[in-house]
N, C-alpha and C positions, 0 to 999 in steps of 0.2 A: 407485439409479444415477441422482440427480438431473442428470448432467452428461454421459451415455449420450450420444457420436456429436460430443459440443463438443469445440473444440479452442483451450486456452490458451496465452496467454503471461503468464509472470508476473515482472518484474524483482522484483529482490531476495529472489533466491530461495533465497537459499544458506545464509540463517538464518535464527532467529525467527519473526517473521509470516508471512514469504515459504514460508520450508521445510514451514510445519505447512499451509500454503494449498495448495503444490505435492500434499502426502500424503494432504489430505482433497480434494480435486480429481481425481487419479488414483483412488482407491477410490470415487469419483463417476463413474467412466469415462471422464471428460476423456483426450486425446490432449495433451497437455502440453511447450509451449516455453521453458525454465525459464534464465534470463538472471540476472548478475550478473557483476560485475567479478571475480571469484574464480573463473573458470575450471574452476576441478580439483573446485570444491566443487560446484556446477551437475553438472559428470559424473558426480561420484561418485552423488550424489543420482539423479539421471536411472538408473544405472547399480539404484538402488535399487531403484526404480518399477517399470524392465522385470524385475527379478529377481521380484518380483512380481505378474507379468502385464501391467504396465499399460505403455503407451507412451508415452515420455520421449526431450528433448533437450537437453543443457547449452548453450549459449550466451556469449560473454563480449560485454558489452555495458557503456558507459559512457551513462548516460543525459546525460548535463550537455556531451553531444556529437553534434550533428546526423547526424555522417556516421556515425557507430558505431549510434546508434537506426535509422535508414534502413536500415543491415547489419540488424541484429536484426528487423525486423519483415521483412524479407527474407527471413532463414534461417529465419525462426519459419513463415512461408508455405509454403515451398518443402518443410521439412521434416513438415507438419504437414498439406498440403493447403488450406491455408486458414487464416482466422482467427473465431473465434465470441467470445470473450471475451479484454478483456485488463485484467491487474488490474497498473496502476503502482503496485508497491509501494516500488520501491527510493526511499530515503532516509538523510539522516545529522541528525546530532546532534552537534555538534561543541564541545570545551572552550573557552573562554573564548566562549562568546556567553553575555553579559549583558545591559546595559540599552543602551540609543542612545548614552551618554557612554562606553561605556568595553569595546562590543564593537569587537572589532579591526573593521577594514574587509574583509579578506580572510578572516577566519570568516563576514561579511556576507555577502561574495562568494558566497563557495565553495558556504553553504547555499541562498542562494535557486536558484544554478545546478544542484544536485543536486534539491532537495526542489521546485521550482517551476519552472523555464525544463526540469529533463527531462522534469515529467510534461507537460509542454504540450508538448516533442518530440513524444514517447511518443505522446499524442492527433492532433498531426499526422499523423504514419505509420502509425496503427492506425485511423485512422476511414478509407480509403480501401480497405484490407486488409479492414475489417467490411462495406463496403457491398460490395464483390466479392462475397463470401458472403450476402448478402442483409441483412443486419443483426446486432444482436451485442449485449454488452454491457461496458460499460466501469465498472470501479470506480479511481476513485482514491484512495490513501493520505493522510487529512487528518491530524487529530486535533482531541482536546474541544479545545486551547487555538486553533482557530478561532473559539469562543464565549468563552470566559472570557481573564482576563488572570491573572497572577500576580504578587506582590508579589516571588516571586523570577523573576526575568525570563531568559527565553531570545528577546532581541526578535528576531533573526535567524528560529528555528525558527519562533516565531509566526507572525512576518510571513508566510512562505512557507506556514504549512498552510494559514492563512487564505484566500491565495491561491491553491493549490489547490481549495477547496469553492466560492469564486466563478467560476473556470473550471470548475468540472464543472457547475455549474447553466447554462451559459452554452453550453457542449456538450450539454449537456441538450434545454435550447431548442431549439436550430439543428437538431436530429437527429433529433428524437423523432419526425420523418415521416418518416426514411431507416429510421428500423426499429431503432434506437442508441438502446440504454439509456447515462444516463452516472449516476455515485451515487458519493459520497465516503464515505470508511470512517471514523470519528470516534472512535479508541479513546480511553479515560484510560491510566495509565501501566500501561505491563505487563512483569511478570516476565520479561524477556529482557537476557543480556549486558551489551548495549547499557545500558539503565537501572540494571543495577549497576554498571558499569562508570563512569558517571556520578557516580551518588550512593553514592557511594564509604566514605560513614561510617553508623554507626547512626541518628546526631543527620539525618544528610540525606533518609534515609530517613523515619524518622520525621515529619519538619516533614512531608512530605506524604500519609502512610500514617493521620495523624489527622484527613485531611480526607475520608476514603474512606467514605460509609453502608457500606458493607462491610469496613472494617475490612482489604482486603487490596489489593495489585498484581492483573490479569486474565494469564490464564494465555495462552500464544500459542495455544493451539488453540481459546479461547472467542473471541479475535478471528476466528482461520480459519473457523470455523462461522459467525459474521455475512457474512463475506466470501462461503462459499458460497452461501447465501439469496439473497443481491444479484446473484450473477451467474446465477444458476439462474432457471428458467423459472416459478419459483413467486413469483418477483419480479417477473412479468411487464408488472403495471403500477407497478410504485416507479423513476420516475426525478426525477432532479434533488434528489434529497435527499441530505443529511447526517447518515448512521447515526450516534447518539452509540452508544458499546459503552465505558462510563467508569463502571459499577458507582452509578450516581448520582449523580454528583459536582456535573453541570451542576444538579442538581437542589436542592440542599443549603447552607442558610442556615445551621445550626450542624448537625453531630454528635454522635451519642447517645455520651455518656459508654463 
């Protein structure tokens, strides 16, 4: 019961990362404020949790909107008691972000105001909500491509996790005497919808699956397990860092056959 008497919020909660973070958090004892623009999937989920002892609240929240985060870390309080941990997972990944010539302007848009202007919402409204409670801690959603580049380019995505891990270090700093852990989550690619749905063929898969020392995608609940470490009091002194959880990748000049 790593998470006995905490109480989270975690956007993007309604799949993948978010959903397997919400499950391994509750069976941690977390009291759990579970957000995401899908409404009915947050309840259902939520409705999951208490079915199984644990205490759960669904949420519909737009993170890439001031007044809707401000609602949310509201209802996340009120209903929760308070705030201990809040893990900004919500993010998108959007088709045609390419290279700087020839991604639209409004995939540009759309992802830094999701993947980067929400988790700095997010941070605004949740460091005042943690210091009420005496301190807390904060994970945000980065990825490896904050570190590396790629020859096939998602510069939109980039740009913005990058940006993320520079704001959590920077949150880090400013807080770490209020008693605020802050720490970036750095997955490589994982097994979720989302990145099938993307890389849509054999051959797309591939060109990136032979750059993996493991030979495989991370499964969402190997990312959830990092995610809990970081927020858990067993992490008590890791802040300002940039978890990589990327199977090796950042590590890896060529590939064993």
């Amino acid at each position: 019961m790593r998470l006995q008497g905490k109480r989270a919020l975690i956007t993007g909660a309604a799949a993948g990362i978010g959903r397997e973070a919400a499950q391994r958090f509750a069976r941690e004892g977390a009291a759990l404020a579970l957000a995401d623009l899908d409404l009915a999937a947050v309840e259902a989920l939520a409705a999951e949790i208490q079915a199984e002892g644990g205490r759960a609240t669904g949420i519909r929240a737009d993170v890439a909107e001031e007044a809707s985060v401000q609602a949310m870390v509201a209802a996340a309080e009120a209903a929760l008691g308070g705030l201990d941990i809040a893990f900004n997972n919500a993010g998108v990944m959007l088709a045609g972000d390419r290279g700087p010539e020839d991604t639209p302007l409004e995939v540009w848009q759309k992802t830094l105001a999701v993947n980067l202007t929400g988790v700095f919402l997010c941070c605004r409204h949740e460091i005042p909500a943690l210091e009420r409670s005496g301190g807390g801690a904060i994970l945000n959603m980065s990825s490896l491509v904050a570190y590396m580049g790629a020859a096939e380019p998602q510069i939109a995505y980039t740009a913005s996790k990058g940006g993320v891990l520079a704001l959590t270090r920077e949150i880090a700093v400013q807080y770490g005497r209020a008693g605020i852990r802050a720490n970036a989550l750095c997955p490589g690619p994982v097994g979720t919808a989302l990145t099938e749905a993307l890389f849509d063929t054999p051959e797309k898969l591939e060109r990136r699956r032979v750059h993996m020392p493991m030979g495989r995608f991370a499964e969402p609940e190997e990312v959830a397990e990092v995610a809990l470490f970081l927020v858990s009091d067993a992490a008590s002194y890791v802040t300002g860092a940039g978890w990589l959880v990327d199977g090796g990748i950042a590590s890896a000049y060529v590939t064993a056959e």
